[in-house]
C-alpha positions in Angstrom: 4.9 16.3 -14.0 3.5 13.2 -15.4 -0.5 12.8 -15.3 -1.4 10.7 -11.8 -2.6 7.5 -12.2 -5.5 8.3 -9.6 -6.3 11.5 -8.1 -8.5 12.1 -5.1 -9.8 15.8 -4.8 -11.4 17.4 -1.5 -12.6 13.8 -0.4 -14.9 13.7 2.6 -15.9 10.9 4.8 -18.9 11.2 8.0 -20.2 8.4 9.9 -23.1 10.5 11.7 -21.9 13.4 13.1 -18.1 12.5 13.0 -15.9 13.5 10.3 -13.4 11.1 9.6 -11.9 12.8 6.7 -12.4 16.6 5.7 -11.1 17.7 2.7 -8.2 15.1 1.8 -6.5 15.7 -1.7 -4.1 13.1 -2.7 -2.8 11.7 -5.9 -0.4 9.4 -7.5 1.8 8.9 -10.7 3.6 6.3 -11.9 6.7 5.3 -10.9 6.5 6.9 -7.5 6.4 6.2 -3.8 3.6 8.8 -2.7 4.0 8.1 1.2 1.1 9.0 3.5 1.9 9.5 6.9 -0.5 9.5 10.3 -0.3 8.6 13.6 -3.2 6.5 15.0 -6.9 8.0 14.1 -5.2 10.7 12.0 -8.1 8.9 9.2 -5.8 6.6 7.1 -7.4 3.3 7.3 -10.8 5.6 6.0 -9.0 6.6 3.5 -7.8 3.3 2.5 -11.3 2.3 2.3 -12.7 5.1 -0.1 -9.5 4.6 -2.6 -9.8 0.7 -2.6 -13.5 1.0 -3.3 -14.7 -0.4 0.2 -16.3 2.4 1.1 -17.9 5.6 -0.5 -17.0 9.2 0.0 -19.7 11.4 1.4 -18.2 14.1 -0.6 -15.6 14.8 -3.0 -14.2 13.3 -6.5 -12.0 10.2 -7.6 -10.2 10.5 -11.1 -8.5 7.5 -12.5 -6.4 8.7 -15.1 -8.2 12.0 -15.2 -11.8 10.1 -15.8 -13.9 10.9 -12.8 -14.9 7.5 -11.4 -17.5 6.1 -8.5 -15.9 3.1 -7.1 -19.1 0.5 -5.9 -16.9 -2.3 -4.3 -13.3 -2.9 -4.5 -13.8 -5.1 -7.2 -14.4 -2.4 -9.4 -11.3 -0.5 -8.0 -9.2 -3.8 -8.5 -10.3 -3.4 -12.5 -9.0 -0.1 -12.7 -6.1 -1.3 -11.5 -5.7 -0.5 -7.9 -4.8 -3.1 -5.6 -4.2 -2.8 -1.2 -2.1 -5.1 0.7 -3.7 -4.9 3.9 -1.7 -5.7 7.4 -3.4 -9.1 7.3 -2.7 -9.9 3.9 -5.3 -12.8 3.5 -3.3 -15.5 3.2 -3.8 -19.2 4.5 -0.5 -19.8 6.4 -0.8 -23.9 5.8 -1.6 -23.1 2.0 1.4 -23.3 -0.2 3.5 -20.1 -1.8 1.7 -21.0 -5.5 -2.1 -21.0 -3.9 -1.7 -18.3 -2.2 -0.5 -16.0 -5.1 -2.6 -17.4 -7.2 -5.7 -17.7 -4.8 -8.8 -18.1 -7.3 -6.7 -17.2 -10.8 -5.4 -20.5 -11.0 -3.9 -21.1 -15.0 -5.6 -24.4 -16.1 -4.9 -26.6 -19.4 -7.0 -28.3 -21.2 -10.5 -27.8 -22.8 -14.2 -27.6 -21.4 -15.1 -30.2 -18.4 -11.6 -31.6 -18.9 -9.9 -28.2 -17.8 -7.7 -29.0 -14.6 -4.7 -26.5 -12.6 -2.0 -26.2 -14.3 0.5 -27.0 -11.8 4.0 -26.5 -13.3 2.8 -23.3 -15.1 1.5 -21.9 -11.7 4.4 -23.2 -9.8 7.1 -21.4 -12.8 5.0 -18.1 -12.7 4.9 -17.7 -8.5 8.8 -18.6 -8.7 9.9 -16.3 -11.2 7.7 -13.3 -10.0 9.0 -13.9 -7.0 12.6 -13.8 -8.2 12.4 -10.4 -9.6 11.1 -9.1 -6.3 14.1 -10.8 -4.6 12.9 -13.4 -2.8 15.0 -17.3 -3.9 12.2 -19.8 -3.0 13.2 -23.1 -2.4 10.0 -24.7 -3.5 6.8 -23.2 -4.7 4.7 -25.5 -2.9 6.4 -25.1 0.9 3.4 -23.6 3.1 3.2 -19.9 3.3 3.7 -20.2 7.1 7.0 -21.4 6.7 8.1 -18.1 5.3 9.4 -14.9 7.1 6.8 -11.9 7.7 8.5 -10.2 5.0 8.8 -12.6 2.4 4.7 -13.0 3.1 4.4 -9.2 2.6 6.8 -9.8 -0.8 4.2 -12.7 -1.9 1.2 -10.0 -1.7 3.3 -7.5 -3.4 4.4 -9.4 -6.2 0.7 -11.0 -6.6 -0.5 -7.3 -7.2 1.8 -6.3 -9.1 1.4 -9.9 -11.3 -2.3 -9.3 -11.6 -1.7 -6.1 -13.1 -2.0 -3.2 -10.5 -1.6 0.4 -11.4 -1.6 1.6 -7.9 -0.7 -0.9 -5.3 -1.9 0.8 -1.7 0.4 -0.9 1.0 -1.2 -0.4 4.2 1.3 -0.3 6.8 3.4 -3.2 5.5 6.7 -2.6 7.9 4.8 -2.2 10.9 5.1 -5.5 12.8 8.5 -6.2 10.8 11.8 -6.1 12.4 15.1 -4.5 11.1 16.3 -6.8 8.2 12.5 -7.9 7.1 11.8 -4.4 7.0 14.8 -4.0 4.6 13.6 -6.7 2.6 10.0 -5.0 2.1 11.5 -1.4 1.4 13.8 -3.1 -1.4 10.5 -4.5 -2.8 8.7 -1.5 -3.0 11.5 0.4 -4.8 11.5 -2.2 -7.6 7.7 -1.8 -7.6 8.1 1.7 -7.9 10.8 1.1 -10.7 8.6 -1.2 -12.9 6.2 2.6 -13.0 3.8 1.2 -10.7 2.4 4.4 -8.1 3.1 3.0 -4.8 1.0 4.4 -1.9 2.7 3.6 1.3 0.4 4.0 4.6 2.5 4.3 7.7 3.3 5.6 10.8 7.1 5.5 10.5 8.8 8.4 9.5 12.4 6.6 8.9 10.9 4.2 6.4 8.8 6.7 4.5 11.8 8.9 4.3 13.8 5.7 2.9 11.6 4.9 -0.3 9.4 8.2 -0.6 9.3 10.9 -3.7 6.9 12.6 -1.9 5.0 12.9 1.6 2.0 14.1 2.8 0.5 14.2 6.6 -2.8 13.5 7.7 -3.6 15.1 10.8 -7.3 14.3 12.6 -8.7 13.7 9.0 -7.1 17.2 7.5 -4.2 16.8 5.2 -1.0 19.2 6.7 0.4 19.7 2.9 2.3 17.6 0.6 6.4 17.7 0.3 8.8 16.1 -2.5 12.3 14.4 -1.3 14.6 16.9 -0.4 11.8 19.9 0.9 11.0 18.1 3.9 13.2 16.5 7.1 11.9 13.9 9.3 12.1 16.0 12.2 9.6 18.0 10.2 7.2 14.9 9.0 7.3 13.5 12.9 6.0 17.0 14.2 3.4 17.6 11.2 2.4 14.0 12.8 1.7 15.1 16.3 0.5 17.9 15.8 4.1 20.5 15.9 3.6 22.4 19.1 2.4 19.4 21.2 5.8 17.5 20.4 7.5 20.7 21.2 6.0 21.0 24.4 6.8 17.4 25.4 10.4 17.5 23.9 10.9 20.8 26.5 9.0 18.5 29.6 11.3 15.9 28.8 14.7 17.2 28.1 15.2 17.5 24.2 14.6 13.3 24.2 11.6 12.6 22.2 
């Protein structure tokens, strides 16, 4: 198996005297769609936090390409090339497509207090990145909040993935989607994953995971309930590693068979 890009061992997180995570092991190499599954409180958005640099483990180690690393802030973790795409995504709706991918990194021309934006060079870039994650902008400079959830999601993507990310974490980024924007953002993380970027995709949906994942792994109330490839593991069996196995069981028997 190819060396992971990061690796997480036996990471622990407490806030006082509750344990948000306990033990989490996780890691990803590139090329591949390492999905990792929760339902509400199961400890994602923690974890989130500790691999994006926001926050510090209280115990445990982080390897980026098997150097063991202490992330301070998530600039640091943005350098070693990790980049999240939060729910949010931080963009400025009434901004156009070019600022917002952009957003700070503006290209400029010219020398010393002359320097200025370089428009067309800006505008060429966002379009063309944008092409190769699928996505036919009319213009560059039309205002982000003219554009579909999904296409939005596509901008972040394509930003991370333009600014160099190793690892782009993509927390939860179908979740307020419907059907065919949903299609559009599974479609961009496969040609994410196909450029040999590691792709971590949070979620809570079992039918998307299973439509872009190499490989799955459950967190539970902070624990981790394994890790499965493609093809060891059904989604019947992800949803009740989810919630918890026999609690499902017992519902699904309360409820005739229809959960």
């Amino acid at each position: 198996m190819t060396a992971p890009i990061v690796r997480m061992e036996a990471i622990e997180k407490h806030f006082g005297n509750i344990i948000a995570l306990a033990g989490v092991s996780f890691d990803v190499v590139p090329g591949e769609c390492h999905c990792l599954l929760g339902d509400n409180g199961a400890g994602k958005s923690t974890f989130i936090k500790i691999m994006s640099g926001v926050q510090r483990p209280s115990a445990g180690q982080i390897f980026v390409e098997g150097q063991p690393t202490t992330f301070r802030n998530p600039r640091e973790a943005m350098n070693a090339g990790i980049a999240t795409v939060y729910q949010d995504l931080a963009m400025i709706t009434l901004m156009s497509v070019t600022r917002n991918f952009w957003m700070g990194r503006e290209p400029t021309k010219g020398w010393g207090p002359f320097r200025r934006l370089d428009v067309k060079n800006a505008e060429r870039i966002t379009i063309e990145s944008m092409r190769s994650m699928g996505i036919n902008l009319r213009e560059a400079d039309q205002a982000v909040g003219t554009l579909s959830g999904g296409e939005r999601q596509t901008i972040a993507i394509a930003r991370a993935v333009h600014f160099g990310a190793k690892v782009l974490i993509l927390d939860e980024p179908t979740s307020a989607l419907g059907v065919r924007q949903t299609a559009k953002v599974l479609a961009t993380i496969d040609k994410v994953r196909k450029r040999g970027v590691g792709v971590v995709f949070i979620t809570h949906n079992v039918r998307h995971a299973m439509a872009v994942g190499d490989r799955f792994t459950v967190l539970n109330r902070g624990r981790t309930h394994g890790t499965a490839k493609r093809g060891e593991i059904t989604a019947e069996e992800l949803q009740n590693l989810m919630a918890g196995g026999q609690e499902l069981e017992a519902l699904e028997g309360s409820l005739a068979g229809t959960v």
